[in-house]
VORO-671559 format. One line per field, with one value per residue (C-alpha): y, z, x; residue number from 1. Coordinates in Angstrom, 2 decimals. Each point is the difference from the previous one (the first is absolute). Layout:
north = [Y,...]
up = [Z,...]
east = [X,...]
pos = [NUM,...]
END
This chain:
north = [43.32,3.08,0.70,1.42,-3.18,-1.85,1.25,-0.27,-3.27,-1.51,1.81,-1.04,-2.94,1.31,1.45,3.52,2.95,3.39,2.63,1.49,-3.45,-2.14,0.32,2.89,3.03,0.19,-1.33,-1.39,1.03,-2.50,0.68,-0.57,-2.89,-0.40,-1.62,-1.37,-2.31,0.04,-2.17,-0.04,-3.62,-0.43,-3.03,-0.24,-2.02,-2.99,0.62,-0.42,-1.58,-1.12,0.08,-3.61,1.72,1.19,4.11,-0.83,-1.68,3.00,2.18,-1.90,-0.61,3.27,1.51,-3.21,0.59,3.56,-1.04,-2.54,2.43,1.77,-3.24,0.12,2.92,-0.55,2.16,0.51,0.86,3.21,1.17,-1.02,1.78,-1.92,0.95,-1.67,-0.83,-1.13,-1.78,0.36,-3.33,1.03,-0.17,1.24,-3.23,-0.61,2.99,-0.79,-3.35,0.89,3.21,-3.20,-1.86,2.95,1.50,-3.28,0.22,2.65,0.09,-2.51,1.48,3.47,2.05,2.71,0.82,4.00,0.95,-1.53,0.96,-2.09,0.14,-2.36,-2.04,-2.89,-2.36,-0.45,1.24,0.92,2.37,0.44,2.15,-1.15,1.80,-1.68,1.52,-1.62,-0.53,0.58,-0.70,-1.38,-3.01,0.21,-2.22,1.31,-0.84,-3.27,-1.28,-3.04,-2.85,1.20,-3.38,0.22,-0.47,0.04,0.75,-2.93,-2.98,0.82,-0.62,-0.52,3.17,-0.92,-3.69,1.85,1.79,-2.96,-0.59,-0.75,-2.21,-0.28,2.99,2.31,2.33,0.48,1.48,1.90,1.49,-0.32,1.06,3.08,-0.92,3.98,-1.93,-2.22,3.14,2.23,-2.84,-0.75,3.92,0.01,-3.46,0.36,1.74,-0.03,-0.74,-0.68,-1.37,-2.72,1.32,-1.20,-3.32,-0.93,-0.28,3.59,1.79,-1.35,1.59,3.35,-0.56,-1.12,2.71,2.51,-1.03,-0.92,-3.68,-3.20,-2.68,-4.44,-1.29,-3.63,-1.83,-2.43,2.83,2.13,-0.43,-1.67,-0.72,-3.45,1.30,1.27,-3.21,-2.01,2.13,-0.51,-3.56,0.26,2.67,0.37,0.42,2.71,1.75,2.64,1.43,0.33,1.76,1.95,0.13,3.17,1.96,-2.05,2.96,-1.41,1.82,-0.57,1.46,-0.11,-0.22,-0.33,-1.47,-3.18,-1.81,3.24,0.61,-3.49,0.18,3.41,-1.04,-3.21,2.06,2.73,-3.73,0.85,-2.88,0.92,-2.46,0.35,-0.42,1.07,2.30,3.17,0.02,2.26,0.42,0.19,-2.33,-1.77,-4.25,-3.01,-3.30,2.15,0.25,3.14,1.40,0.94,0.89,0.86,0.61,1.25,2.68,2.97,2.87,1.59]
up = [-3.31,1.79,3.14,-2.93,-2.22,2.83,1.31,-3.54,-0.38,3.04,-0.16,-3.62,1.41,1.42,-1.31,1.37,0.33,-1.74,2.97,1.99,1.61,-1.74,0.31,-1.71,2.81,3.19,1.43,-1.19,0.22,2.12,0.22,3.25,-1.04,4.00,3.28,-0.75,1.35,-1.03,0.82,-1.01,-0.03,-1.68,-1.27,-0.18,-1.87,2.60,2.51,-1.83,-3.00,-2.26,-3.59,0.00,-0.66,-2.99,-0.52,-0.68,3.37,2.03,-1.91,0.59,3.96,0.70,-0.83,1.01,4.01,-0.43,-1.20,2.63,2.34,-1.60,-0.03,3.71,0.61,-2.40,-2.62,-3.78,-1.41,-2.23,-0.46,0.63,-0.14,-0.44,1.52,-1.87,1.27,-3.04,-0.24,-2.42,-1.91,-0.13,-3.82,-1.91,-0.54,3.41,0.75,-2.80,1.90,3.43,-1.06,-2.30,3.19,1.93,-2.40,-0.73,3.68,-0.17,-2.85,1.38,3.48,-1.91,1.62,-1.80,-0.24,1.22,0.35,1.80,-0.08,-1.25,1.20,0.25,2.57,0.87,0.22,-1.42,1.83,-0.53,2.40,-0.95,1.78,-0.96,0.64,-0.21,1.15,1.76,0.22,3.77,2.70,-0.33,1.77,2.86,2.45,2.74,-0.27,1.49,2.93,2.12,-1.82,-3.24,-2.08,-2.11,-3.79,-2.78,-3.84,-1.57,1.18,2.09,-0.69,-3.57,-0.44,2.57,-1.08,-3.24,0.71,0.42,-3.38,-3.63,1.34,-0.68,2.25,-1.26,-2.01,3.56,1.03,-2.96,-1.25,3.05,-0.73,2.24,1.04,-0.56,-1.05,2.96,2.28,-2.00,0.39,3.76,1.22,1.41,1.66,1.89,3.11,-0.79,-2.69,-0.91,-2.52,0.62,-1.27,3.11,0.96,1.53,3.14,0.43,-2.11,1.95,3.31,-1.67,-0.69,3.81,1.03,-1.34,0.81,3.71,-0.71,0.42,-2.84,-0.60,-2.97,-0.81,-1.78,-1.74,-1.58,-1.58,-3.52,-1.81,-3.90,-1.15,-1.52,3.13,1.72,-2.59,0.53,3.27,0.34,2.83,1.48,3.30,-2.07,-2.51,3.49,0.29,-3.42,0.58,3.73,0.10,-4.35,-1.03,-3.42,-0.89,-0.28,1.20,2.26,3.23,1.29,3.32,0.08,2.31,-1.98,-1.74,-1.48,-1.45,-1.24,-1.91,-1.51,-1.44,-1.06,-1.33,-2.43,-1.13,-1.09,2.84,2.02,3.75,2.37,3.74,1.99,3.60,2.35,2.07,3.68,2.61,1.61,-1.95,-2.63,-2.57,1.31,-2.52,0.96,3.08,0.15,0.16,-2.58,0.52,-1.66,-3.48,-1.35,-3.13,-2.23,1.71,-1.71,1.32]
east = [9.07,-0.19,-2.53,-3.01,0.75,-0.61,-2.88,-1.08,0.33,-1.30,-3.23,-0.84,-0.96,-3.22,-2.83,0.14,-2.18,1.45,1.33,-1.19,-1.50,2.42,4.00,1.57,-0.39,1.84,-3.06,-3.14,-3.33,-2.54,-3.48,-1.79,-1.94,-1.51,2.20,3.08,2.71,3.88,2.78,3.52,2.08,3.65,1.62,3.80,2.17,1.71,-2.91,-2.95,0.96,3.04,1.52,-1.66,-3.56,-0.96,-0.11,-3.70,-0.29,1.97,-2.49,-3.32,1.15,0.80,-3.24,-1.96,1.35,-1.28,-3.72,0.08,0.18,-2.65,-1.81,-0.15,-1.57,-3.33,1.29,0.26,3.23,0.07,3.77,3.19,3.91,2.80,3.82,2.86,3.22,1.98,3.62,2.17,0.03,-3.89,-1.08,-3.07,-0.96,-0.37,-1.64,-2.42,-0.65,-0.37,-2.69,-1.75,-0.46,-1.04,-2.36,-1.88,-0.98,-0.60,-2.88,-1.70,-0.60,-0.91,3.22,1.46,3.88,-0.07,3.54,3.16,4.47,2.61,3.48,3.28,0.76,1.97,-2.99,-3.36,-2.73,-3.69,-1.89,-3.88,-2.20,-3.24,-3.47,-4.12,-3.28,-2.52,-3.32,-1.21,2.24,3.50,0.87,2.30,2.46,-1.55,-3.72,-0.39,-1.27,-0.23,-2.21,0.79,1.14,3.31,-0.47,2.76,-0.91,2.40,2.44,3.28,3.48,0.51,2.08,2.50,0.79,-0.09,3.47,1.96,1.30,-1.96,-3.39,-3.95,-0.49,2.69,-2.53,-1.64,2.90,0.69,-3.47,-2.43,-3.45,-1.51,-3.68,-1.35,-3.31,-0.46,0.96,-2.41,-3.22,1.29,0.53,-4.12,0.22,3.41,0.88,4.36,2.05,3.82,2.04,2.47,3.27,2.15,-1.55,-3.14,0.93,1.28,-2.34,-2.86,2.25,-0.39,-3.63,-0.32,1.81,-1.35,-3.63,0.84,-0.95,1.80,0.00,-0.97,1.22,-1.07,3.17,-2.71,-1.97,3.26,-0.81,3.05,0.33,0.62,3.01,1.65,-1.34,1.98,2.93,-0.15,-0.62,-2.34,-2.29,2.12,2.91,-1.93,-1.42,3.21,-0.29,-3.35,0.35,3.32,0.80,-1.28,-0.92,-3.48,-1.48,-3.09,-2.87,-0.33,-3.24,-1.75,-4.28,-2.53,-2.50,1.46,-2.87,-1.69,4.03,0.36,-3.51,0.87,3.41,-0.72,-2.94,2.65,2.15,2.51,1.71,0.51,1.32,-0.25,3.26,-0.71,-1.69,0.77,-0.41,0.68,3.49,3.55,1.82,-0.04,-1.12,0.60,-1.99,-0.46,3.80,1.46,1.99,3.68,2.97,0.41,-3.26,0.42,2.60,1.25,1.10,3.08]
pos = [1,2,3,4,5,6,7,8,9,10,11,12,13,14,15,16,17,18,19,20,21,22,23,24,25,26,27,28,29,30,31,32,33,34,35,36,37,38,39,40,41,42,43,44,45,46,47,48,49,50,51,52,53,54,55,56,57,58,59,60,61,62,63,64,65,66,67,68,69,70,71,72,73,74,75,76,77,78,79,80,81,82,83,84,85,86,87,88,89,90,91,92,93,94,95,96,97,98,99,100,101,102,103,104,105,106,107,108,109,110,111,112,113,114,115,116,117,118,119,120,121,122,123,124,125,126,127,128,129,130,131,132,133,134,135,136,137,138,139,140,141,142,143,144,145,146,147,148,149,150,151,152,153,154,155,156,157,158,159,160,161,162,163,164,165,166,167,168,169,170,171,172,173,174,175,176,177,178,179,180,181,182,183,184,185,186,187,188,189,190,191,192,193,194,195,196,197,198,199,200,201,202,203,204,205,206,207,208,209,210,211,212,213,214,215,216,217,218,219,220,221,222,223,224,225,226,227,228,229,230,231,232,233,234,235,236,237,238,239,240,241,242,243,244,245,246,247,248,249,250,251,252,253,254,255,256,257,258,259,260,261,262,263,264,265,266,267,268,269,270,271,272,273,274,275,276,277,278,279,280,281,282,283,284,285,286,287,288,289,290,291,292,293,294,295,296,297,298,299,300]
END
């Protein structure tokens, strides 16, 4: 197929609004619908995934790291553009697959396909630049302060032990599940926010960081599944994946009032599990340990 047939292909998969505000212009038409966030996250084939995913997995992830990220700040996602980079051995079947696995993510978090390119290349790989309004205030990195407790919206580690080969925590790897609704019930109670993409360990030392705040984690109170502990075989043997692993995609949010915070969660049906506190000073402690050495993925 040609670039048009292509394009064509791909985006009957979604349910799209006619041009101007759908695809179909050179660009598409947004209205202001009141203070927005955007972010932009790519995925590329033998980095961030392989041919041992499904095309509806590649599709789902790559748009799930981008509402994650739009998780983080509070916010509702609204629209979404997708840049292809297509091989050649590329067919329309999988094209048809990976936009099935994208758009069903899409429909249930209420974001709308506007517009995108498609061109060859010698790997697969998704960019999304994804937009969502809020309602107030957007959370931010840099609002914490000393005191503030450490909470995270779901257990840790699943997704990395999920990468290492076909086991009960594979999916975790291969569809995580962006929290927009925690973020969007937490945004009032929370002073800082993040999502764990690169590991615990070094999110939380951007979080600290940026806030001017140094970081306790409790090892006892990391919330681990009983898959990953069965995986594992112990809990100090499950700790890593849960510290350093990566791509949970997970909140991580700071707050300074953390009994008003779990009453309120708890009511909206949210889980939230305290992990540690924030101090003054620098660093990231463990058991009062500090942390050193590879915490987490770096991107080059």
């Amino acid at each position: 197929m040609d670039e048009f047939g292509l394009i064509d292909t791909f985006v009957a998969q979604f349910k799209v609004a006619a041009s101007p505000r759908g695809p179909g212009d050179d660009c598409a038409l947004i209205p202001r619908q009141g203070p927005s966030v955007v972010t932009t996250d790519a995925l590329v084939e033998g980095i961030h995934f392989t041919r041992q995913f499904t095309f509806e997995d590649i599709g789902h992830k790559a748009l799930a790291v981008n509402l994650s990220d739009l998780a983080s700040m509070g916010a509702k996602p609204t629209w979404f553009t997708v840049a292809l980079g297509l091989p050649e051995d590329l067919t329309a079947t999988h094209l048809k697959k990976l936009g099935r696995g994208m758009s069903a993510l899409a429909k249930a978090h209420g974001a709308e396909l506007v517009g995108g390119n498609v061109t060859r290349s010698s790997q697969l790989s998704i960019t999304i630049t994804a937009s969502g309004t809020l309602d107030g205030k957007p959370l931010l990195r840099s609002g914490a302060r000393p005191g503030d407790a450490l909470y995270v919206s779901g257990p840790l580690g699943d997704a990395a032990a999920g990468l290492e080969g076909l086991n009960p925590l594979t999916p975790a790897q291969r569809r995580p599940t962006p929290h927009l609704a925690f973020g969007q019930h937490a945004r009032r109670l929370c002073s800082a926010a993040i999502d764990v993409s690169d590991g615990l360990a070094q999110d939380l030392t951007h979080l600290c960081r940026a806030s001017r705040v140094a970081a306790e984690l409790d090892s006892a109170a990391l919330p681990l599944s009983d898959a990953l502990l069965d995986y594992a075989g112990s809990r100090r043997s499950a700790l890593p994946y849960a510290l350093t692993g990566g791509e949970d995609y997970v909140l991580l949010v700071a707050v300074r009032r953390p009994r008003a915070f779990e009453a309120a969660m708890a009511k909206a049906g949210f889980a939230a599990e305290q992990i540690g506190w924030l101090r003054s000073g620098t660093g990231v402690k463990l058991d009062g340990v500090p942390m050193r050495g590879r915490l987490g993925f770096k991107h080059r």
